[in-house]
C-alpha positions in Angstrom: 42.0 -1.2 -41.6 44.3 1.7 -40.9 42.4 3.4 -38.0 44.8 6.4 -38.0 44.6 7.1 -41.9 40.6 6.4 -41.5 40.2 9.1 -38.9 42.9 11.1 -41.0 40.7 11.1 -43.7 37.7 11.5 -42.6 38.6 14.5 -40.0 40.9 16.2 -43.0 38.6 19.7 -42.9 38.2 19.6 -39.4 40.2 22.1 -37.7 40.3 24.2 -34.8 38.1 26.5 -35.9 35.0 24.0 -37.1 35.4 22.5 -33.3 34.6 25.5 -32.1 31.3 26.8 -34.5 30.1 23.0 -33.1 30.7 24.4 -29.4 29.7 27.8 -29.9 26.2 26.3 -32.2 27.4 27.5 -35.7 26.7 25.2 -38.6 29.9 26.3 -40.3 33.1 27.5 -39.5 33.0 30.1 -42.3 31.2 32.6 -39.3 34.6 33.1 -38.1 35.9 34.9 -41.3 32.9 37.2 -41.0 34.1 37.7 -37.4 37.0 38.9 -38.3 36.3 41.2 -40.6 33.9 42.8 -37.7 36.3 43.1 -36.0 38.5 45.2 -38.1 36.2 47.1 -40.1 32.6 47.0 -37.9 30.7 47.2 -40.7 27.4 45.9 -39.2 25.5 48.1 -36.3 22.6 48.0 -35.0 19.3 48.1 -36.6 20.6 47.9 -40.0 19.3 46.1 -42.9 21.2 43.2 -44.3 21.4 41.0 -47.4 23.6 37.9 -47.4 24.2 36.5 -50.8 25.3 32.8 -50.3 23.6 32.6 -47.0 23.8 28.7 -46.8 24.2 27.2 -44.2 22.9 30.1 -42.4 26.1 30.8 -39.7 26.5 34.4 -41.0 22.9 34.9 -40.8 23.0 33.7 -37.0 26.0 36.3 -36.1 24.6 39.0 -37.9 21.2 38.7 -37.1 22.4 38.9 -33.5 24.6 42.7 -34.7 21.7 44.4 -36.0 19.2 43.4 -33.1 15.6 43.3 -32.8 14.8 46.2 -34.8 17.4 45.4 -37.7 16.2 43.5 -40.9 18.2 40.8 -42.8 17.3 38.9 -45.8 19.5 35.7 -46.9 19.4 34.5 -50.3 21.1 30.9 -51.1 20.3 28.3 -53.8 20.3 25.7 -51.0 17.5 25.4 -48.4 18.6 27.1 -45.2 17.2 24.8 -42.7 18.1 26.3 -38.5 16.3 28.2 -36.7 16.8 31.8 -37.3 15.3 35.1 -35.2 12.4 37.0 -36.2 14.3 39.4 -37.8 15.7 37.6 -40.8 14.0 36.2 -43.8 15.2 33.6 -46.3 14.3 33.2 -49.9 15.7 29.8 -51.8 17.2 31.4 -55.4 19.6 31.7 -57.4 21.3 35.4 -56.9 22.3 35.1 -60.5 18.6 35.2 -61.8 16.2 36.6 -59.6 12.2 37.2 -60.9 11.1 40.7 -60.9 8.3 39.5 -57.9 11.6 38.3 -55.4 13.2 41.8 -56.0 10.0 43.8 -54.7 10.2 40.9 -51.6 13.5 41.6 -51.2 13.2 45.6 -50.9 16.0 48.0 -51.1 17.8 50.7 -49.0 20.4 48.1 -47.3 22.8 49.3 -45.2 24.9 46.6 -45.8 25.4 43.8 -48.7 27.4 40.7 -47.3 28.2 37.7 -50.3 29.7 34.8 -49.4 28.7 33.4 -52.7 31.0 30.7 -54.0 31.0 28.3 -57.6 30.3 24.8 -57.2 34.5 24.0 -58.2 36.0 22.4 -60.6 39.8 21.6 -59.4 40.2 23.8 -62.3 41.7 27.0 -60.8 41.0 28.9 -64.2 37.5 27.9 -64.5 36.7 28.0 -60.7 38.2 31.7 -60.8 36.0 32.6 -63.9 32.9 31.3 -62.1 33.5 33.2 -58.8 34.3 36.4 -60.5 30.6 36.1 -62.5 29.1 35.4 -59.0 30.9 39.0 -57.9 29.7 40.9 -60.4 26.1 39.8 -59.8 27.0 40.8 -56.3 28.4 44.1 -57.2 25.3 44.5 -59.2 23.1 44.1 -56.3 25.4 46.5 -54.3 25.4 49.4 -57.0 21.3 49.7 -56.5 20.3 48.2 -53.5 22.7 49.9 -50.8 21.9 53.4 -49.5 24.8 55.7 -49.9 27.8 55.0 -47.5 26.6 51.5 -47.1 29.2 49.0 -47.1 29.9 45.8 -49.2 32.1 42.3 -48.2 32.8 39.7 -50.9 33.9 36.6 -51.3 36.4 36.1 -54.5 38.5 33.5 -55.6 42.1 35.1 -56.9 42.4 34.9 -60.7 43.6 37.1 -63.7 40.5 39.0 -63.4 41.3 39.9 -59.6 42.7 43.3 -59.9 39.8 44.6 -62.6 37.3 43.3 -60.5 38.6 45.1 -56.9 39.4 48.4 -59.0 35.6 48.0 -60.2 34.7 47.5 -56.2 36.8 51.0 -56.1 34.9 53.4 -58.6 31.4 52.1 -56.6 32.8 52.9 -53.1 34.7 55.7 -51.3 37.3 53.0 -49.6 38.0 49.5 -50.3 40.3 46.8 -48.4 41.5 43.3 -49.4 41.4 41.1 -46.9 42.1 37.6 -45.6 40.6 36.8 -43.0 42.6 34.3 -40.5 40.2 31.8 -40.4 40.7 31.1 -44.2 42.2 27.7 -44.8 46.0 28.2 -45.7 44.8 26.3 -49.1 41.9 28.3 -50.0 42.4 30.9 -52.8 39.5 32.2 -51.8 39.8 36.3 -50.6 37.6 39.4 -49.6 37.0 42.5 -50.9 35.5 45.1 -48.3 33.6 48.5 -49.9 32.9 51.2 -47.4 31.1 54.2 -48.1 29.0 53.8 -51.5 28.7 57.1 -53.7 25.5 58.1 -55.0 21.8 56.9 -54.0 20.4 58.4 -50.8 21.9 58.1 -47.0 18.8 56.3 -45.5 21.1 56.0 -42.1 21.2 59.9 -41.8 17.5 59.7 -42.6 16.7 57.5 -40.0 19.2 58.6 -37.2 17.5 62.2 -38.2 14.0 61.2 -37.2 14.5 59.1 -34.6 16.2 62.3 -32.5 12.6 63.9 -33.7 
């Protein structure tokens, strides 16, 4: 046997960055892309309320539970059995996004200050088909974001680049007062994969006035 081309092979997706989410106690290395777009946009504060679309394996759900704090709330919502240890302030329901019962949306609530989706098809190799699946998985998310985020929340979403790219992101547009593409460092030179940031949601009611409001009272 080859050793070299075996441990080639099997170590192809590991990089610097999935070294360091083992060091640092991160099941994924996609917590680093979320990082980054902290970073540049700090979306997150504390004692917000959260919904992560996509939440498996649950490394966005460990950094942001950690922004919000104690008195934030965040709910994750993945198809897949989220199975570390999480904080007391975040909940996880096993669904599909794409078809939730009327019973999970009362569970789930609304009011979010911010709607995280890191949502991605199960691919094909097809990068037609896999772009058509991602883009249905946005919309849901967009969907979510349009009546479950208070006015001025913000939105980040996961989107694999296709013909429909530019339609979808103008969409992301009309729904919020500023929106940003952006690729996150972190993202695997051969990933197609890209985020759209909303800030600042028209309409509904600004719950984080509200709050900030009586809690000076």
């Amino acid at each position: 046997m080859n050793l070299k081309r075996f441990v080639s092979k099997t170590n192809r997706w590991e990089d610097h960055y999935s070294r360091r989410a083992k060091k640092e106690h991160f099941p994924a290395r996609s917590v680093y892309k979320l990082q980054e777009i902290q970073h540049r946009y700090n979306l997150i504060k504390k004692g917000d309320k959260v919904l992560d679309l996509g939440c498996f394996p649950g490394s966005w759900l460990l950094y942001t539970a950690d922004l919000i704090g104690n008195k934030g709330e965040l709910i994750g919502i993945d198809t897949k059995p989220v199975a570390i240890k999480l904080p007391s302030n975040t909940k996880i329901y096993t669904a599909d996004a794409l078809a939730l019962d009327d019973d999970l949306r009362v569970s789930i609530g609304k009011d979010f200050n911010v709607l995280l989706s890191d949502m991605a098809p199960v691919t094909t190799g097809n990068k037609h088909v896999d772009a058509a699946r991602s883009l249905e998985l946005c919309q849901a998310a967009l969907f979510y974001a349009k009546n479950l985020l208070i006015r001025g929340g913000s939105f980040v979403c996961k989107i694999f680049q296709g013909a429909d790219f530019k339609k979808f992101a103008d969409s992301v547009g009309t729904t919020f007062n500023r929106h940003k593409i952006f690729k996150p460092q972190s993202t695997r030179k051969s990933s197609k994969e890209i985020y759209i940031i909303g800030m600042g949601k028209k309409g509904g009611k600004n719950v984080r006035s509200q709050q900030m409001v009586e809690h000076k009272t």
